[in-house]
MMTF fields as JSON, N, C-alpha, C and O atoms, coordinates in Angstrom:
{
  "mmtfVersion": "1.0.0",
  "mmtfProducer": "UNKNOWN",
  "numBonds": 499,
  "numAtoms": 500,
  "numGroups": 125,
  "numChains": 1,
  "numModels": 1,
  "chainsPerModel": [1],
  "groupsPerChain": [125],
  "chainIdList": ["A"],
  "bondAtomList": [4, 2, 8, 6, 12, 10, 16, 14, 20, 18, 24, 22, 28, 26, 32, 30, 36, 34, 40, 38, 44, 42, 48, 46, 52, 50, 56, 54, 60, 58, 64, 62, 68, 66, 72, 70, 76, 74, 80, 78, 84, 82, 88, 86, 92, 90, 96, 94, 100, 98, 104, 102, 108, 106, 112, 110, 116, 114, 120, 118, 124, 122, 128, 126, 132, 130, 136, 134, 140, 138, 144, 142, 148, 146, 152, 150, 156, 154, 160, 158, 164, 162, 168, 166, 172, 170, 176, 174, 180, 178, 184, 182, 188, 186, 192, 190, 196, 194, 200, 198, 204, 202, 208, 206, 212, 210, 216, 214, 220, 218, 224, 222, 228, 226, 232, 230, 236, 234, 240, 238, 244, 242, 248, 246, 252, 250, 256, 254, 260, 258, 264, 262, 268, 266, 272, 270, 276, 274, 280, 278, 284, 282, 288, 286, 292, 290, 296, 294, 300, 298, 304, 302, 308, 306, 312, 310, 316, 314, 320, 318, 324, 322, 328, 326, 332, 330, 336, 334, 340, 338, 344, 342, 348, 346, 352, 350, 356, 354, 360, 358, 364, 362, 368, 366, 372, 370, 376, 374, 380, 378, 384, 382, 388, 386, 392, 390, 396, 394, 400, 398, 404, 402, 408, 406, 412, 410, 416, 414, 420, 418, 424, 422, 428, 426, 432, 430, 436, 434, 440, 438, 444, 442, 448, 446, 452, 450, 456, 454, 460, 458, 464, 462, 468, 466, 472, 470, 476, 474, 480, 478, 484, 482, 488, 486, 492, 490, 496, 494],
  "bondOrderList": [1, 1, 1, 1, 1, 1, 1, 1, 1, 1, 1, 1, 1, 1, 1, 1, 1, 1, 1, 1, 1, 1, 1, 1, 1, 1, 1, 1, 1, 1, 1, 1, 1, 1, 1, 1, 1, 1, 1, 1, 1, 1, 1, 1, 1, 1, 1, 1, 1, 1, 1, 1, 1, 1, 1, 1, 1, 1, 1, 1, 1, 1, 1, 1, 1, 1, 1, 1, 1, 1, 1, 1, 1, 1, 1, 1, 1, 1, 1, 1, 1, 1, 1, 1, 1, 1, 1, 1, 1, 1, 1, 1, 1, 1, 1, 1, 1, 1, 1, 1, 1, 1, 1, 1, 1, 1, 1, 1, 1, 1, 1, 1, 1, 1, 1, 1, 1, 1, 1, 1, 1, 1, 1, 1],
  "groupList": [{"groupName": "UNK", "atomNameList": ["N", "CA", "C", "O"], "elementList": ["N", "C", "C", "O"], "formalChargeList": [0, 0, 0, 0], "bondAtomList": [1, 0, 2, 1, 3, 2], "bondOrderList": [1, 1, 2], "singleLetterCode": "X", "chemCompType": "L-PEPTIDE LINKING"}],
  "groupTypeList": [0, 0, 0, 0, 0, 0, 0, 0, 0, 0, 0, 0, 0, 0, 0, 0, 0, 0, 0, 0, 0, 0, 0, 0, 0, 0, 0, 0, 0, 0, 0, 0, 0, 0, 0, 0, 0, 0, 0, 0, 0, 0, 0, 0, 0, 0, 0, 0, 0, 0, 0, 0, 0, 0, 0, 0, 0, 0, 0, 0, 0, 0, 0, 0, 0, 0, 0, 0, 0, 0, 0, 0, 0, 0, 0, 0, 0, 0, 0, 0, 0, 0, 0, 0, 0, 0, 0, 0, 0, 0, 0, 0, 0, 0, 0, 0, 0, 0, 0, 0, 0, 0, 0, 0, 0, 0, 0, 0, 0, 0, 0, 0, 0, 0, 0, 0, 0, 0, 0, 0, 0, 0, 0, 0, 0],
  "groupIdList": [1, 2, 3, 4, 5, 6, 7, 8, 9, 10, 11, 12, 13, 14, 15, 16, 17, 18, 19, 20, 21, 22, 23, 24, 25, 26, 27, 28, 29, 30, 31, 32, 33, 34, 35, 36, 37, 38, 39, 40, 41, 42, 43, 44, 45, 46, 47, 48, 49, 50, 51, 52, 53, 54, 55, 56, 57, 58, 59, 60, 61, 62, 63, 64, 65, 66, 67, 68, 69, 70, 71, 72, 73, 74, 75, 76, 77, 78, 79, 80, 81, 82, 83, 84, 85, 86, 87, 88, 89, 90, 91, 92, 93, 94, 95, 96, 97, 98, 99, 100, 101, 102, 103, 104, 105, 106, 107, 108, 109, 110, 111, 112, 113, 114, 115, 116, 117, 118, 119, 120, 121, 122, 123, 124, 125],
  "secStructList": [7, 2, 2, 2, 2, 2, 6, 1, 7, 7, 3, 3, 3, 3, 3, 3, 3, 6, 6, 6, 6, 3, 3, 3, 3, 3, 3, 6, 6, 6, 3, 3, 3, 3, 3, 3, 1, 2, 2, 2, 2, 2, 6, 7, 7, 1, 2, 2, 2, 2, 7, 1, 1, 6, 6, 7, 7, 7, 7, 7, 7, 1, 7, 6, 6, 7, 7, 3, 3, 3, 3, 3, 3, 7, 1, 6, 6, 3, 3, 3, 3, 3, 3, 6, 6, 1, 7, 7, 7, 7, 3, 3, 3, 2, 2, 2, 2, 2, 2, 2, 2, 2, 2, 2, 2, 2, 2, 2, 2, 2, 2, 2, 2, 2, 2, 2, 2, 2, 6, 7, 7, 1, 1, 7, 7],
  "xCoordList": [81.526, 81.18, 80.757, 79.788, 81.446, 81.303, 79.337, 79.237, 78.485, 77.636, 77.111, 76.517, 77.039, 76.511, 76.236, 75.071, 77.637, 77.506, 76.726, 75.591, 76.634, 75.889, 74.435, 73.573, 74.097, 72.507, 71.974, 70.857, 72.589, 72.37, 71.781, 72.261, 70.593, 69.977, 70.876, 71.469, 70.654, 71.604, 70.416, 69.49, 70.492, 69.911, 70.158, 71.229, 68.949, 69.102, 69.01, 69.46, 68.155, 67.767, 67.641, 66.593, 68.291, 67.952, 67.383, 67.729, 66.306, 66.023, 65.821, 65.604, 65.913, 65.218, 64.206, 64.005, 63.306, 61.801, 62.564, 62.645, 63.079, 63.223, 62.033, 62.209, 60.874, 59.492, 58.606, 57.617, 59.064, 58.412, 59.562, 59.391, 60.642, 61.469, 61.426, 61.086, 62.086, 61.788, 62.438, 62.405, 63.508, 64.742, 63.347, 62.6, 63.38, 62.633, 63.816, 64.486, 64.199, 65.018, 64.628, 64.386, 64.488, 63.931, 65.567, 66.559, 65.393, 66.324, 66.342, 65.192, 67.143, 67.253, 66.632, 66.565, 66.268, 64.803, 63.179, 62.199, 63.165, 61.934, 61.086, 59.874, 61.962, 60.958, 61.279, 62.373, 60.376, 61.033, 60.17, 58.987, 61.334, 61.07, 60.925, 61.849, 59.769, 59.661, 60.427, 59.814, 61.461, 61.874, 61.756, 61.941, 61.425, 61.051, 62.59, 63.188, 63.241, 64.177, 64.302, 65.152, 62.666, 63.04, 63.366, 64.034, 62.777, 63.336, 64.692, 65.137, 65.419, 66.474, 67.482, 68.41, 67.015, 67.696, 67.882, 68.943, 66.565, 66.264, 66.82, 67.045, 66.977, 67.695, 69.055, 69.671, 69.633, 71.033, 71.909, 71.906, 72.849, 74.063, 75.248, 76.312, 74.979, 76.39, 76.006, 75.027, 77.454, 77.557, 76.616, 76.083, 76.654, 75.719, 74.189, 73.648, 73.645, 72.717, 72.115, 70.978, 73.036, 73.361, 73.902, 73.539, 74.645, 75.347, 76.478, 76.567, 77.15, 78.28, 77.981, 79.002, 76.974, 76.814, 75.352, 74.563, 74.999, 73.97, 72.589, 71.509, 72.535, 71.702, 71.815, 71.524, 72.262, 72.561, 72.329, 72.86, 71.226, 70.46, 69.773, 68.888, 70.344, 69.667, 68.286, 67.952, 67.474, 66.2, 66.59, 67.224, 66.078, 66.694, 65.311, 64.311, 65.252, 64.27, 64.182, 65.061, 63.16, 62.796, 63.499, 64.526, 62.784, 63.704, 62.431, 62.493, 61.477, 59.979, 60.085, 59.549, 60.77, 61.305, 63.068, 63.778, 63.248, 64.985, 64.442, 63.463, 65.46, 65.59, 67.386, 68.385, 67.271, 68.53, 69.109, 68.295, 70.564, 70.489, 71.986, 72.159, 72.568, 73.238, 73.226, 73.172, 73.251, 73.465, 75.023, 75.23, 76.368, 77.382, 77.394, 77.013, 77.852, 78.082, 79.455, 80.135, 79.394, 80.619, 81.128, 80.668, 82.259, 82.167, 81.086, 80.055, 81.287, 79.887, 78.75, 77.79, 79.085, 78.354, 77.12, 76.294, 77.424, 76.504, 76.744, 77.617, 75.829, 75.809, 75.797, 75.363, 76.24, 76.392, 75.48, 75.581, 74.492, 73.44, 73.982, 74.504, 73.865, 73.758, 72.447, 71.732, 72.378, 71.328, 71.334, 72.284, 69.921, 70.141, 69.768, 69.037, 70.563, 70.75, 71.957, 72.21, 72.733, 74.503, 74.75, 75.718, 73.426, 74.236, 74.476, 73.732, 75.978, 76.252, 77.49, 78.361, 77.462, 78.58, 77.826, 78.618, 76.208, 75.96, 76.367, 75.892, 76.961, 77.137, 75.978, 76.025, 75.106, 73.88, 74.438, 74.492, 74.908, 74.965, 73.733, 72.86, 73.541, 73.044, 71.902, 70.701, 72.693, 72.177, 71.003, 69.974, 71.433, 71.268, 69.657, 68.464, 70.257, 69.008, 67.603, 66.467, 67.962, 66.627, 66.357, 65.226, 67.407, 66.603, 65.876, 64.721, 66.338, 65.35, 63.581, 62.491, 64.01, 63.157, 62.071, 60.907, 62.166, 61.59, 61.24, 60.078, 61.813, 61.296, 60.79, 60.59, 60.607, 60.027, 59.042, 59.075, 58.043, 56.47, 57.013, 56.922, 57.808, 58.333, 58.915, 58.53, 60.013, 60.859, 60.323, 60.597, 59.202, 58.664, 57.632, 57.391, 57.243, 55.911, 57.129, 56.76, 57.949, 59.356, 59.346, 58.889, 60.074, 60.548, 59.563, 59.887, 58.098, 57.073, 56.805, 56.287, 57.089, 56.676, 57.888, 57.753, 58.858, 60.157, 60.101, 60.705, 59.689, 59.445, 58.569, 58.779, 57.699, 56.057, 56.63, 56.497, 57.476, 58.065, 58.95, 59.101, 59.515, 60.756, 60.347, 60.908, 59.059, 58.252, 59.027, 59.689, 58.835, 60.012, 59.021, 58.039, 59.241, 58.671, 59.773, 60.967, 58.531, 59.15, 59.672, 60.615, 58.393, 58.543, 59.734, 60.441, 60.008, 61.113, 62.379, 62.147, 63.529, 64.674, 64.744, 65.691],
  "yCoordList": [30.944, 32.099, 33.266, 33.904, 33.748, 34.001, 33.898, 34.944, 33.307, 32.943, 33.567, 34.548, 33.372, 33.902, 35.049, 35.437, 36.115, 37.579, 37.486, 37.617, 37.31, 37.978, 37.702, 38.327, 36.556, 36.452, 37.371, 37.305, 37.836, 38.791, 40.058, 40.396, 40.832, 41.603, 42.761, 42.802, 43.903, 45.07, 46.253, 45.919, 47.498, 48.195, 48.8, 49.081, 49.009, 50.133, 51.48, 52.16, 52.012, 53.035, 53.738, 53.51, 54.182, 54.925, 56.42, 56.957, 56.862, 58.287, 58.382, 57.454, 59.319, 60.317, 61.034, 61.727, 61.022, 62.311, 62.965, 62.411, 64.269, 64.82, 65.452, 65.659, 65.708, 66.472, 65.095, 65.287, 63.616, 62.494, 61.918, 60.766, 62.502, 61.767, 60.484, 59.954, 59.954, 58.23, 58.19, 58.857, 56.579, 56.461, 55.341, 54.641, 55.501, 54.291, 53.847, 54.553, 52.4, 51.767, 50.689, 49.643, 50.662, 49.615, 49.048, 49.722, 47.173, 46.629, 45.611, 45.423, 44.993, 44.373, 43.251, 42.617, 42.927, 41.45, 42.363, 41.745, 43.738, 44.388, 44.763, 44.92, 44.958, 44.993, 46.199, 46.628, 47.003, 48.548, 48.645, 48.446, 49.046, 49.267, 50.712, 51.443, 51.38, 52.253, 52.55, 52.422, 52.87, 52.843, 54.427, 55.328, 54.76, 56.118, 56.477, 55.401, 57.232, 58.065, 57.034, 56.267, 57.565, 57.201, 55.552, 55.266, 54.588, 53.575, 53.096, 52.071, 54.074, 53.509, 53.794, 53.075, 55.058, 55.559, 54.326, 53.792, 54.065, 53.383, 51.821, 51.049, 51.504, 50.032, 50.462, 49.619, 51.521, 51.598, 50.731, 50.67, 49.891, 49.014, 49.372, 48.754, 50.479, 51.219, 50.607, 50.498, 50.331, 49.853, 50.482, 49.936, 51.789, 52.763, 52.369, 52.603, 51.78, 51.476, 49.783, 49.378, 49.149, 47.307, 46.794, 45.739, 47.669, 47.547, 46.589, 46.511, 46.022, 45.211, 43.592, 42.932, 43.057, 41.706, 41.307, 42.196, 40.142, 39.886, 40.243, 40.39, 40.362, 40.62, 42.262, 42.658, 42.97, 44.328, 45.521, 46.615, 45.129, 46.155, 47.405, 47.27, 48.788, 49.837, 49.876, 49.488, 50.313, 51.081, 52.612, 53.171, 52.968, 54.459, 55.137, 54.529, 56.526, 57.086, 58.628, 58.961, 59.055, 60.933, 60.769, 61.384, 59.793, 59.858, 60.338, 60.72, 60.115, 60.843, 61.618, 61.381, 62.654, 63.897, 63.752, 64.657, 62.685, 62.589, 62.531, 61.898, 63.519, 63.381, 62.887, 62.999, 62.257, 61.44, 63.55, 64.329, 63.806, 64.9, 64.497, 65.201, 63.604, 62.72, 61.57, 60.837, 60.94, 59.873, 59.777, 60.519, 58.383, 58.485, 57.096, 56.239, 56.866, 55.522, 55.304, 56.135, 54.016, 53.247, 51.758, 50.766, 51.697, 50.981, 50.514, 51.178, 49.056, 48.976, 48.187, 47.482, 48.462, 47.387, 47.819, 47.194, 49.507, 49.988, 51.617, 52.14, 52.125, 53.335, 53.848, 53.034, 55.188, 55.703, 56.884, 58.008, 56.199, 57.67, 58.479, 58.018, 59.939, 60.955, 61.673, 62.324, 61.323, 61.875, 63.24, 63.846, 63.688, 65.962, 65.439, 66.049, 63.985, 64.438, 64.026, 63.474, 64.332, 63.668, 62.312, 61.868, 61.516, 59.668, 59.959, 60.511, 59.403, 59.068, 57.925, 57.881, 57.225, 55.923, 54.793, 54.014, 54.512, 53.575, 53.022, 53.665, 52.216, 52.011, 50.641, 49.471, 51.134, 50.215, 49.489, 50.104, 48.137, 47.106, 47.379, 48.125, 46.697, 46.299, 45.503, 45.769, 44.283, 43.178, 43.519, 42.873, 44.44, 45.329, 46.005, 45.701, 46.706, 47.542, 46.566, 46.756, 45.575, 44.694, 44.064, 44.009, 43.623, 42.908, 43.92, 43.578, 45.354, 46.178, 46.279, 46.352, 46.238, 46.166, 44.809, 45.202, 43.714, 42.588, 42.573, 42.184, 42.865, 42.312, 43.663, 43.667, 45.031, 45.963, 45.843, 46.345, 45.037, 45.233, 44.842, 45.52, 43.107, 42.695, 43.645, 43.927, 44.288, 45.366, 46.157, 46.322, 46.761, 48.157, 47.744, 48.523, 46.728, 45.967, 45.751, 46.554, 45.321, 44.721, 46.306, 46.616, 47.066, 48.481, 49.396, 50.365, 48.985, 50.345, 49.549, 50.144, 47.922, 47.402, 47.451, 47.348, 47.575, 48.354, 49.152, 49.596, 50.083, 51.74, 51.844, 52.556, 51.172, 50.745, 50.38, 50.955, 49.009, 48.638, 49.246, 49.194, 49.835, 51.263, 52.212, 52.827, 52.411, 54.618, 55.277, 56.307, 54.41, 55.464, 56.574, 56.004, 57.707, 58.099, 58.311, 58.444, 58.235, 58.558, 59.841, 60.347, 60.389, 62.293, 62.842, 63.72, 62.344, 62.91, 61.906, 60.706, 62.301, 61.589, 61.24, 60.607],
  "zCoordList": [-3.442, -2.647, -3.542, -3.13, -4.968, -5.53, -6.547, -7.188, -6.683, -6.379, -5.553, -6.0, -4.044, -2.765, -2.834, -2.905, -2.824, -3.179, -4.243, -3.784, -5.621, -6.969, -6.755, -7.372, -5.683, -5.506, -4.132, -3.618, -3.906, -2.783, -3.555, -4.637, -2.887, -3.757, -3.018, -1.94, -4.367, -4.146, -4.541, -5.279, -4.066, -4.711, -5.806, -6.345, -6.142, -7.972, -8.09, -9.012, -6.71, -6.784, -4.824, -4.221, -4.417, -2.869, -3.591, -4.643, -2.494, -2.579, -0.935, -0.154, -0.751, 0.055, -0.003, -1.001, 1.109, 0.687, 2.079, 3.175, 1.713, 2.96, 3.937, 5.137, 3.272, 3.899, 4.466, 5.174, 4.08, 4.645, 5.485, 5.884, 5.798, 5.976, 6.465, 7.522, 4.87, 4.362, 3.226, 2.192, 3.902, 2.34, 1.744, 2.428, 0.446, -0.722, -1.281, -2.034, -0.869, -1.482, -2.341, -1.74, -3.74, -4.889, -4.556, -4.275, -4.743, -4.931, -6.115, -6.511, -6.711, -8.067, -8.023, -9.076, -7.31, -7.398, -7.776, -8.194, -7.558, -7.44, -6.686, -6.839, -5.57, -4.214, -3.934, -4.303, -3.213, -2.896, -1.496, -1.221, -0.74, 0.904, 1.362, 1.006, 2.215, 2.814, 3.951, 5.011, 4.016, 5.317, 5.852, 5.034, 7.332, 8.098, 8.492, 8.473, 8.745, 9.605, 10.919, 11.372, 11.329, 12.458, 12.919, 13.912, 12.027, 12.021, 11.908, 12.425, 11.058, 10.59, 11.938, 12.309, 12.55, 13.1, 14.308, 14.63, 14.844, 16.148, 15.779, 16.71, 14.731, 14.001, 13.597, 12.945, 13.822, 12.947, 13.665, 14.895, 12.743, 12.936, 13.7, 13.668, 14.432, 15.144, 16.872, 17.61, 16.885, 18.497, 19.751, 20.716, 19.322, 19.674, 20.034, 21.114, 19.011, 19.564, 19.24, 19.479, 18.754, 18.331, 20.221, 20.741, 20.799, 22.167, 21.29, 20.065, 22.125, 21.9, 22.379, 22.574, 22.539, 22.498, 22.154, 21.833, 22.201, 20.946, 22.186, 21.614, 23.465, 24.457, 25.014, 26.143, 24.012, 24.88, 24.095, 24.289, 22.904, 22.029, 22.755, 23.599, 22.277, 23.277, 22.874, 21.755, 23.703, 22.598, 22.85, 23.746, 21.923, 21.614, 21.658, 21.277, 22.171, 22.976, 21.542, 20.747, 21.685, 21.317, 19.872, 19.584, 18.905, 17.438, 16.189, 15.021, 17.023, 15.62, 14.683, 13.6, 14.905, 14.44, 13.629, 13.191, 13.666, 13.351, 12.041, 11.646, 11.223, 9.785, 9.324, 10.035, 7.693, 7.749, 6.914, 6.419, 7.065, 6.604, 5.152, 4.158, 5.398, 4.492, 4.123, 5.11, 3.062, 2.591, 1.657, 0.696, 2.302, 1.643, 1.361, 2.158, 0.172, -0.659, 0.73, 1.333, 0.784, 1.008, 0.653, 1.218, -0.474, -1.35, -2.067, -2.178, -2.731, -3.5, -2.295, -2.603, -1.222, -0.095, 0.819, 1.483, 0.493, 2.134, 1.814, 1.121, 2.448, 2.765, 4.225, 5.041, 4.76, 5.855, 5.78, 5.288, 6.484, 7.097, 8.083, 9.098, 7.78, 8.87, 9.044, 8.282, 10.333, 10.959, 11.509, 12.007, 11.308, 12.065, 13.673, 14.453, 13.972, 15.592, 16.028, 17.099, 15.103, 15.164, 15.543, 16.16, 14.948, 14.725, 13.457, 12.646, 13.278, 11.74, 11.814, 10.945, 12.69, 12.968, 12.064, 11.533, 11.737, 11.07, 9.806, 8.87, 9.517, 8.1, 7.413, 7.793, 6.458, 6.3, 5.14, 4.075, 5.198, 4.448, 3.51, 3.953, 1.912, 1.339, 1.999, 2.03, 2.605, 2.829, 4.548, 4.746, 5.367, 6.688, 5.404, 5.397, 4.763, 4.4, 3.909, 4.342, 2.984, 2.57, 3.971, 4.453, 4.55, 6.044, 6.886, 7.137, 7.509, 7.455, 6.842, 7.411, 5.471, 4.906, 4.906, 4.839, 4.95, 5.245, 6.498, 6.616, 7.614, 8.887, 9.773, 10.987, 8.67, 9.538, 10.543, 11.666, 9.976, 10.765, 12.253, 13.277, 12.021, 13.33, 14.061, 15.196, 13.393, 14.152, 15.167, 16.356, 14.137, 14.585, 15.943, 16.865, 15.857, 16.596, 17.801, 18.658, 18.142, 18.86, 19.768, 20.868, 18.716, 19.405, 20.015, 20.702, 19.683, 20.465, 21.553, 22.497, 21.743, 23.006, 23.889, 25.108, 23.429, 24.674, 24.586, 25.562, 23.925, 24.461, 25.63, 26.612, 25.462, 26.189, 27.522, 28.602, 27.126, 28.892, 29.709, 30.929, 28.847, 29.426, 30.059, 30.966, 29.467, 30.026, 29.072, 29.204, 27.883, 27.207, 25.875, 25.398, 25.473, 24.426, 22.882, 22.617, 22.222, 20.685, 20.55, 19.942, 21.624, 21.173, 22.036, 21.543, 23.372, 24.216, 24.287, 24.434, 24.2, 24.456, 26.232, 26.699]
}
């Protein structure tokens, strides 16, 4: 198991652009992911908006404008974004952030077509 964990990519480097708000996370294989606010926000791992069973994912509405306004280490595994619209229950795995990062296009392509089927907007909650 030991193994398992050490081949699991970790990051080397998180930033923040607060005026793009967008974390750039380089991870130790060499790959570095763009991720938006508002993505992270509308993907964050909190019950909140995951729901509580594997069929009961919210889509989350009026996040264009969400900036992250903290970033806190937690252990060596994940970090906890706070957001300037008071989500900060997410805690982003390592492993949560590169999958982010790999399956954005899907994600993002996924989430504007339930916004789409909802009547829902980016710009209004």
């Amino acid at each position: 198991m030991t193994g398992d964990l050490a081949a699991r990519p970790r990051p080397t480097e998180i930033r923040y652009r607060k005026t793009e708000r967008t974390l750039f996370v380089t991870f130790d294989d060499g790959r570095t992911y763009v991720l938006p606010a508002e993505y992270l926000r509308v993907e964050s791992p909190s019950a909140e908006v995951q729901g509580h069973g594997p069929d009961s994912k919210i889509t989350v509405p009026g996040k264009m404008f969400v900036g992250i306004k903290h970033i806190e280490p937690v252990g060596n595994y994940a970090v906890r974004l706070d957001f300037d619209d008071g989500h900060d229950t997410g805690i982003f795995s390592w492993e949560y952030l590169y999958t982010l990062g790999r399956e954005q296009g899907d994600r993002w392509t996924a989430y504007l077509a339930a916004m789409e089927n909802q009547g829902l907007s980016r710009e209004l909650g």
